[in-house]
Steps between C-alpha positions, in 0.01 A plus 500: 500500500302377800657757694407787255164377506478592854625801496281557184235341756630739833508811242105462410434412820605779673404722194145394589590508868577909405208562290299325740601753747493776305146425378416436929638858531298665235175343667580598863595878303167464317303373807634789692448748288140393475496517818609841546263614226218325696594656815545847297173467372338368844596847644418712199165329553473588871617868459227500290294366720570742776469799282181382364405474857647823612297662243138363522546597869566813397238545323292315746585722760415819215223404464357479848654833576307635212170304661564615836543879338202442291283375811615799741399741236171366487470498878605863473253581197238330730564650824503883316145389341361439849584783646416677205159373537513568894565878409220499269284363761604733759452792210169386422359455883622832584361667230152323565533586878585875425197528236314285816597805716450774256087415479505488847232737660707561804864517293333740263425763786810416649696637209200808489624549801879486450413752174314738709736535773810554225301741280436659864863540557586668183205732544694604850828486371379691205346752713789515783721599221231799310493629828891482560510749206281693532647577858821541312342735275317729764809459675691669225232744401513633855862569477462633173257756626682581782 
């Protein structure tokens, strides 16, 4: 009877001893799975992270390309105005100098002149070229009679 009591005893004992054990096991299981989740979740969190990272620099680095565009169009915008305006300045001084010119007392009998001396040459020219045919003319009237 003693000795059943023992075993009874031994029997519970190491029944407790097992569950015990098992019940150890199950936490270390839990505790690494937990863990692993944490660790899982710890690099979800980072790739995240980096994306998120990856990204705004992306768009940081857009959006200074789009400034820098933006600024070297409106250098270029500028820079046409100005010599735009340089043009018109050049336009408008040469136009003032030529009418400067034109009511000049010795530029206007300059270009008399320069008239005369061409309405000359026509006269000449025209007159080289009556006489040409008329000499062609007598020319063939002589033969003609002949």
């Amino acid at each position: 009877e003693s000795e059943k009591k023992k075993c009874a005893e031994k029997a519970k004992k190491a029944k407790e001893e097992a569950e015990k054990k098992k019940c150890e096991e199950k936490a270390k299981k839990a505790k690494e799975e937990a863990e692993k989740k944490k660790c899982a979740e710890k690099a979800k969190k980072a790739t995240e992270e980096a994306e998120m990272k990856k990204c705004t620099e992306k768009a940081k680095k857009a959006k200074e390309e789009a400034e820098k565009k933006k600024c070297a169009e409106k250098a270029k915008k500028a820079k046409e105005a100005t010599e735009k305006k340089k043009r018109a300045e050049k336009t408008k001084k040469k136009g003032a100098q030529q009418k400067k010119q034109k009511n000049d007392p010795k530029c206007k009998a300059k270009e008399q002149a320069l008239k005369m001396k061409k309405r000359k040459e026509a006269l000449i020219k025209r007159q080289k070229k009556e006489a040409a045919s008329r000499n062609k003319c007598e020319k063939t009237n002589k033969e003609t009679k002949k």
